[in-house]
mmCIF file of the C-alpha atoms, coordinates in Angstrom:
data_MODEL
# 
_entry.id   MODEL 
# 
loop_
_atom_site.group_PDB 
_atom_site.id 
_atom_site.type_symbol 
_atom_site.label_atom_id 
_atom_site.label_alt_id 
_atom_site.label_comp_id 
_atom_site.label_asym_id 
_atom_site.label_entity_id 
_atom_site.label_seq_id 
_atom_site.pdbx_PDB_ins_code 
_atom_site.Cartn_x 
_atom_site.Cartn_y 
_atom_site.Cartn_z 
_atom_site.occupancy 
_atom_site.B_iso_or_equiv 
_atom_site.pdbx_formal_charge 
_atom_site.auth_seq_id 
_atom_site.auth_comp_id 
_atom_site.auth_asym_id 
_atom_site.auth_atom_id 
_atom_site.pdbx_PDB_model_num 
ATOM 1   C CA . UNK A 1 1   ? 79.373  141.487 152.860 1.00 0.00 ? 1   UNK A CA 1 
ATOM 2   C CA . UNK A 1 2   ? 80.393  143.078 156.804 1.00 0.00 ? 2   UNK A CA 1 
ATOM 3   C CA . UNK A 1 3   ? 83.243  143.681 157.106 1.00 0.00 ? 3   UNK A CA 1 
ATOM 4   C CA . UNK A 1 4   ? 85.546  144.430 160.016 1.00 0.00 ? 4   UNK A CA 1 
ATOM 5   C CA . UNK A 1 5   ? 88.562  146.171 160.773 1.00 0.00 ? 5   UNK A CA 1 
ATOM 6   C CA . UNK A 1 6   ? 90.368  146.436 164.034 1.00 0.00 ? 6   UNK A CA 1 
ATOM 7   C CA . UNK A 1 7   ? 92.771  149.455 164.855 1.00 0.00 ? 7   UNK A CA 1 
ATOM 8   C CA . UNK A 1 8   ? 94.483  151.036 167.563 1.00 0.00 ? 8   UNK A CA 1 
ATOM 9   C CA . UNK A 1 9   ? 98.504  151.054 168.775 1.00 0.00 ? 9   UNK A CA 1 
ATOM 10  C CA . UNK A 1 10  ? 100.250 148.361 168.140 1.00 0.00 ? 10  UNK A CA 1 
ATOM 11  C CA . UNK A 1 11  ? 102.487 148.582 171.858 1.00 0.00 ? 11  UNK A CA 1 
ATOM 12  C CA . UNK A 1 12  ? 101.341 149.534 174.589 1.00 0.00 ? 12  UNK A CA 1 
ATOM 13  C CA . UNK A 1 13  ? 103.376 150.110 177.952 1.00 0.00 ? 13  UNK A CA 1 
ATOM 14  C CA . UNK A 1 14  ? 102.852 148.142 181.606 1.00 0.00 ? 14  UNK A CA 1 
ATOM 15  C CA . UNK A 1 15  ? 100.019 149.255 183.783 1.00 0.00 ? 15  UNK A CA 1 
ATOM 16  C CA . UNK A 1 16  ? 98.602  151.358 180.917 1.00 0.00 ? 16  UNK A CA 1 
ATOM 17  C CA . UNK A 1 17  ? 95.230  150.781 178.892 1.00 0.00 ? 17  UNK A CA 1 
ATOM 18  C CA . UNK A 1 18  ? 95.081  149.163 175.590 1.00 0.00 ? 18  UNK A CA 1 
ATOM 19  C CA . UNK A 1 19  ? 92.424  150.410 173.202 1.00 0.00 ? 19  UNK A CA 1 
ATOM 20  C CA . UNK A 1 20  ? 91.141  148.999 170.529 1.00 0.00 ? 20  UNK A CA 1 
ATOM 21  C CA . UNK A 1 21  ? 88.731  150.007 167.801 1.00 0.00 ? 21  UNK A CA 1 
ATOM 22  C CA . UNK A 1 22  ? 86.517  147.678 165.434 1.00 0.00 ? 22  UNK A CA 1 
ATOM 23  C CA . UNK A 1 23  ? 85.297  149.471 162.139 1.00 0.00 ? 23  UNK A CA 1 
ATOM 24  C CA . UNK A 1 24  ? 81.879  147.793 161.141 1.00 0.00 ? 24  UNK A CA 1 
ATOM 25  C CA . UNK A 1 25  ? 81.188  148.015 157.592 1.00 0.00 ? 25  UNK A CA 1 
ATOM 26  C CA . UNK A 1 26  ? 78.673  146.398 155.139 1.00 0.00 ? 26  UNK A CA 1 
ATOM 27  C CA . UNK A 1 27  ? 76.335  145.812 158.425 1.00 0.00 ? 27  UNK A CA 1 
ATOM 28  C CA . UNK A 1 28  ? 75.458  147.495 161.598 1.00 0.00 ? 28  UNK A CA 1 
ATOM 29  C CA . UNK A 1 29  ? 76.058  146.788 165.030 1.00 0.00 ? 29  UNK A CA 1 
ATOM 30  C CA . UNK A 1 30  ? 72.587  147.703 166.442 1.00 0.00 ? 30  UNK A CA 1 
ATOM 31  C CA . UNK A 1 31  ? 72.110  144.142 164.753 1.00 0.00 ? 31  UNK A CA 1 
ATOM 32  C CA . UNK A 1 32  ? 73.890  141.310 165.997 1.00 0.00 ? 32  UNK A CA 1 
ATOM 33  C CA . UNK A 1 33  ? 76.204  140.532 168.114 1.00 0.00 ? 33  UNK A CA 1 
ATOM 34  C CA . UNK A 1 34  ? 80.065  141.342 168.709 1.00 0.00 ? 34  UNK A CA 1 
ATOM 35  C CA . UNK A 1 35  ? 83.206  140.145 169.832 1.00 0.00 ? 35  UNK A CA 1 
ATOM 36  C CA . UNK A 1 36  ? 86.596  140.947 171.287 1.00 0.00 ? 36  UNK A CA 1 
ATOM 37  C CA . UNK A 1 37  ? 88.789  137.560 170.927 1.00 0.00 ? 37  UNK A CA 1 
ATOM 38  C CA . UNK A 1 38  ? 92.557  137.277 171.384 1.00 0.00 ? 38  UNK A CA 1 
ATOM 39  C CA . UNK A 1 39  ? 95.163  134.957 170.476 1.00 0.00 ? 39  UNK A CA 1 
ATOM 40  C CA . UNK A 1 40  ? 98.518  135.488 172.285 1.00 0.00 ? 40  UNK A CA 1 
ATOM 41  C CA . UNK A 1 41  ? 101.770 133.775 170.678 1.00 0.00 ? 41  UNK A CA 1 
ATOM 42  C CA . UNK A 1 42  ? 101.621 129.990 171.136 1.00 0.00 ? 42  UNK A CA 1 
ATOM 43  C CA . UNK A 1 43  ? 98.271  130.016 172.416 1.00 0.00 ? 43  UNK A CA 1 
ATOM 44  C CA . UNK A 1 44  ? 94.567  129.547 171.549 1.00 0.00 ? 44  UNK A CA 1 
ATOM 45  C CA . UNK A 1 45  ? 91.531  131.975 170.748 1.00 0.00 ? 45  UNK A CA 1 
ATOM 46  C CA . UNK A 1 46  ? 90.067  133.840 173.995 1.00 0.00 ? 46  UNK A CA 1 
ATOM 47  C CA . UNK A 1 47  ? 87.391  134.823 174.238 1.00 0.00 ? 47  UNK A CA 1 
ATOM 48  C CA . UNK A 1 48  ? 87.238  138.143 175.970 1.00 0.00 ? 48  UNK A CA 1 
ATOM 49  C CA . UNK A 1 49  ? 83.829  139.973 176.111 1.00 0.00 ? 49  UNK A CA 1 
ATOM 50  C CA . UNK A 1 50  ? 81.239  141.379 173.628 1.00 0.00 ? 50  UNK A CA 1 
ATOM 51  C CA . UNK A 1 51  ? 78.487  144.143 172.866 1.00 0.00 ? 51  UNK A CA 1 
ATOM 52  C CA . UNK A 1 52  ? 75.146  143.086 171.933 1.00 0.00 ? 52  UNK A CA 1 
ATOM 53  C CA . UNK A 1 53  ? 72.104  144.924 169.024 1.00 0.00 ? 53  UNK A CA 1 
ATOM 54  C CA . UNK A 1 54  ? 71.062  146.640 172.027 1.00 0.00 ? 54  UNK A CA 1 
ATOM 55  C CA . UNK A 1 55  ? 74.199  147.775 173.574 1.00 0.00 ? 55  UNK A CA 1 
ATOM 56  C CA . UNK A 1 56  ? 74.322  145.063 176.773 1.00 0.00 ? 56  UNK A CA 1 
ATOM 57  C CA . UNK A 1 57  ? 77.946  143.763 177.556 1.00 0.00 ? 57  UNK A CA 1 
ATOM 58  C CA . UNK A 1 58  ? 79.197  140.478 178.379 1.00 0.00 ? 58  UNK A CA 1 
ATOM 59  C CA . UNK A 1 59  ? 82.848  139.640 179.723 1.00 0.00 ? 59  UNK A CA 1 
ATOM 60  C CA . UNK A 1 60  ? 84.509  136.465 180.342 1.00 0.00 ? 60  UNK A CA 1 
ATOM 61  C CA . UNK A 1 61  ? 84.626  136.269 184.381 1.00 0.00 ? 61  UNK A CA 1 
ATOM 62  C CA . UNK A 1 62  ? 88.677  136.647 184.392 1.00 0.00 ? 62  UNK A CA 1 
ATOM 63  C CA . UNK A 1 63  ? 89.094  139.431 182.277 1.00 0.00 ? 63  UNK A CA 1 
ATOM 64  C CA . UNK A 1 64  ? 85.644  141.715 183.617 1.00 0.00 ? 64  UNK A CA 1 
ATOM 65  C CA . UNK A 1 65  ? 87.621  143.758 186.349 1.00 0.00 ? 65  UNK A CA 1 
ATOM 66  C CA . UNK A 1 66  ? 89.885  144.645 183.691 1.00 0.00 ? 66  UNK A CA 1 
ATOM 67  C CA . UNK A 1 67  ? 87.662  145.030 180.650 1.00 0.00 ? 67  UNK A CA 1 
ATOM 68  C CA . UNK A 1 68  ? 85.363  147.462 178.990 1.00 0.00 ? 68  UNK A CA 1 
ATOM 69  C CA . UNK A 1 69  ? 83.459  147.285 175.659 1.00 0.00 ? 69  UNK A CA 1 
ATOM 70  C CA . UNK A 1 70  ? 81.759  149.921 174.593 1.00 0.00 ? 70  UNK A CA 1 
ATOM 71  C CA . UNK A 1 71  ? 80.097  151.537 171.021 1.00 0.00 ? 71  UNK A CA 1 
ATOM 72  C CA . UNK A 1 72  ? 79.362  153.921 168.409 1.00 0.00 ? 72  UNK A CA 1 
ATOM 73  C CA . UNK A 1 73  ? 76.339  154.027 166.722 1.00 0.00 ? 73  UNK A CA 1 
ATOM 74  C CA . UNK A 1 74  ? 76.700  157.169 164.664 1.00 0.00 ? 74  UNK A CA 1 
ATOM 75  C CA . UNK A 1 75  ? 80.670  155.729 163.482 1.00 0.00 ? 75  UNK A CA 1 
ATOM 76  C CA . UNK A 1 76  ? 79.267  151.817 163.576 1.00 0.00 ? 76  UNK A CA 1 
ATOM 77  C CA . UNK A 1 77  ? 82.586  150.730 166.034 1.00 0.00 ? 77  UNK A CA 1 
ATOM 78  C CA . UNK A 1 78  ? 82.635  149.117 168.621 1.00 0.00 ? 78  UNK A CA 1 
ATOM 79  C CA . UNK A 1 79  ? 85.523  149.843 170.948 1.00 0.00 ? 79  UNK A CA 1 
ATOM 80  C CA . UNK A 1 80  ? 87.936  147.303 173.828 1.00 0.00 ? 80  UNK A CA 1 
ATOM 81  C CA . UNK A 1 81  ? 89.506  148.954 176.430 1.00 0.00 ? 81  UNK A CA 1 
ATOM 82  C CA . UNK A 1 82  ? 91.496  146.586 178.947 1.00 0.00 ? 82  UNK A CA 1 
ATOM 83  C CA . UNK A 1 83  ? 93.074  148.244 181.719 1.00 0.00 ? 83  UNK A CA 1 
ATOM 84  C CA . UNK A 1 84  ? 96.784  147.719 183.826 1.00 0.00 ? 84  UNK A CA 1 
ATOM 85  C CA . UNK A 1 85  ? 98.358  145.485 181.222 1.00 0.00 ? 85  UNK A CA 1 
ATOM 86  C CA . UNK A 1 86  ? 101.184 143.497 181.624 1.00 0.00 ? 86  UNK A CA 1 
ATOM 87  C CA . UNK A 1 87  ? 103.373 141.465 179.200 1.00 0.00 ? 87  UNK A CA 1 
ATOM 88  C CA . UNK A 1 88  ? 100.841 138.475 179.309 1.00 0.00 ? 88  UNK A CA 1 
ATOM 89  C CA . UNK A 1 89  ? 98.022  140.219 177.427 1.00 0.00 ? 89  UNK A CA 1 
ATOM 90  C CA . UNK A 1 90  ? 100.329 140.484 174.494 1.00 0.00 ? 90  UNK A CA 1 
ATOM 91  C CA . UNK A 1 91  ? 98.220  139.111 171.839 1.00 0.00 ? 91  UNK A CA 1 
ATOM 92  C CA . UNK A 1 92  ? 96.987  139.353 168.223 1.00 0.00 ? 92  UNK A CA 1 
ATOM 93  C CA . UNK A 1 93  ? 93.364  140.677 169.031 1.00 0.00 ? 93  UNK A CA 1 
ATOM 94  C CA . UNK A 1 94  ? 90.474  140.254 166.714 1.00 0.00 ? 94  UNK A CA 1 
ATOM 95  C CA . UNK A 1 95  ? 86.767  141.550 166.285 1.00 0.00 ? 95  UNK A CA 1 
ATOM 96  C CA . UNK A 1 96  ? 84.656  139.012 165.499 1.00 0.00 ? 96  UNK A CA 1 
ATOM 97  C CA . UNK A 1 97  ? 80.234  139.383 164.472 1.00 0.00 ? 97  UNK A CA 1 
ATOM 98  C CA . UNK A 1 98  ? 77.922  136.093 165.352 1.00 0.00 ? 98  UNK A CA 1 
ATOM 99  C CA . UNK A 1 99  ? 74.514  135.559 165.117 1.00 0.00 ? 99  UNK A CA 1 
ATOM 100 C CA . UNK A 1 100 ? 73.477  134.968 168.986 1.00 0.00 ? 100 UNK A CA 1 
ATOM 101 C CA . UNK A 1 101 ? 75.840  135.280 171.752 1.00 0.00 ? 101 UNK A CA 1 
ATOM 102 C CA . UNK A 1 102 ? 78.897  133.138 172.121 1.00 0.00 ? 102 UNK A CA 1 
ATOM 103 C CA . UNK A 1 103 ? 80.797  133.377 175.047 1.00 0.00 ? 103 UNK A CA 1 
ATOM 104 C CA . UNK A 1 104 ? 83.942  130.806 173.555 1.00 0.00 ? 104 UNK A CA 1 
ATOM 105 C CA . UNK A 1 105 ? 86.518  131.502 171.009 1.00 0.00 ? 105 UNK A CA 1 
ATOM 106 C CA . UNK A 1 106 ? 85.070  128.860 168.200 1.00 0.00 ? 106 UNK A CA 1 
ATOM 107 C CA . UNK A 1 107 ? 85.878  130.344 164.748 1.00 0.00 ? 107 UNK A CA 1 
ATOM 108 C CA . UNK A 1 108 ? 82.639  128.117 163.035 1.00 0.00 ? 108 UNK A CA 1 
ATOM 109 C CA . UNK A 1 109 ? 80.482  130.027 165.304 1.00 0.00 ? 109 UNK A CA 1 
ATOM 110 C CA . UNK A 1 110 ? 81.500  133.745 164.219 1.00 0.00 ? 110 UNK A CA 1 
ATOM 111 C CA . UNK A 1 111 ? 80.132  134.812 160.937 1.00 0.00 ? 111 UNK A CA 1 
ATOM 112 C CA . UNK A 1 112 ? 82.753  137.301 160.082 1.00 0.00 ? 112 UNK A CA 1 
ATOM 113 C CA . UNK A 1 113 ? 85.955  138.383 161.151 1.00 0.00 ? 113 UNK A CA 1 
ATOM 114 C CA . UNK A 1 114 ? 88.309  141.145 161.560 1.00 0.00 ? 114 UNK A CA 1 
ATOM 115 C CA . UNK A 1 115 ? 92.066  140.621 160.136 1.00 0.00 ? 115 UNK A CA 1 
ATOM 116 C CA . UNK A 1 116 ? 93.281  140.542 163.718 1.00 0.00 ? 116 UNK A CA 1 
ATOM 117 C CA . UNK A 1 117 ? 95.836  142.953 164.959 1.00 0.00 ? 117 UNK A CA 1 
ATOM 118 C CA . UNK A 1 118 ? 98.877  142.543 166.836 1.00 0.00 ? 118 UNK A CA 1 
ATOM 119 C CA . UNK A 1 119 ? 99.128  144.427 170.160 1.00 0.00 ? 119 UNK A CA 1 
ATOM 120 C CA . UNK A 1 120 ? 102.709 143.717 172.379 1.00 0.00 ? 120 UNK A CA 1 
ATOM 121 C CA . UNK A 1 121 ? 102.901 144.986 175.703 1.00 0.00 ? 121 UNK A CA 1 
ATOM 122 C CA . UNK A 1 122 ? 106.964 145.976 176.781 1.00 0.00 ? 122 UNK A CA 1 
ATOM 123 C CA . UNK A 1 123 ? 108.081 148.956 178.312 1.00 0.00 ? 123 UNK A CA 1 
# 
C-alpha cells in the first residue's frame, strides 16, 4: 500500500516561499507519477504541477512562474516550492500518485493520496 504524507509549515508570511514536502512510502517515485493539488477554503481541487518516474516537471500554465517541484531519490520525497505568496494561495495542499500524467484535479484519476495539509498565508 503507498502511502503519502505531506509536511512543511503550516503559515507562511506574504512574498515569502511556501515549501512543502511529500513522504513516499510503500512505493517509489522513480515509478509513476506525482502531484501537487490544492484546495483553498470554499473552492475546488487545483491542480498545480507534478514530477514524473524520470524526474521531468509539469506545471499548470498560471502557477509555472511561481512554481517549482523538485525530488529525492535517496529520501523518496518529492518537494513544492511556490514562490511570493499572497493570502490567495491559502489552501489545504495535497500530494497525490497516478498512473500516467494528469494535468486536472479529478480525485478518480489519482491512485493514492496524501492527508492534505493546511497551509494559511497572513502576516
Amino acid at each position: 500500500q503507498v502511502q503519502l504524507q505531506e509536511s512543511g509549515p503550516g503559515l507562511v508570511k506574504p512574498s515569502q516561499t511556501l515549501s512543502l514536502t511529500c513522504t513516499v512510502s510503500g512505493g517509489s517515485i522513480t515509478t509513476n507519477y506525482w502531484s501537487w493539488i490544492r484546495q483553498p477554503p470554499g473552492k475546488g481541487l487545483e491542480w498545480m504541477g507534478a514530477i514524473t518516474y524520470s524526474g521531468s516537471t509539469y506545471y499548470k500554465p498560471s502557477l509555472k512562474s511561481r512554481t517549482s517541484i523538485s525530488r529525492d531519490t535517496s529520501k523518496n520525497q518529492f518537494t513544492l516550492q511556490l514562490r511570493s505568496v499572497t493570502p490567495e494561495d491559502t489552501a489545504v495542499y495535497y500530494c497525490a500518485s497516478s498512473k500516467r500524467l494528469i494535468t486536472i484535479a479529478t480525485i478518480d484519476e489519482y491512485d493514492y493520496w496524501g492527508q492534505g495539509t493546511q497551509v494559511t498565508v497572513s502576516s
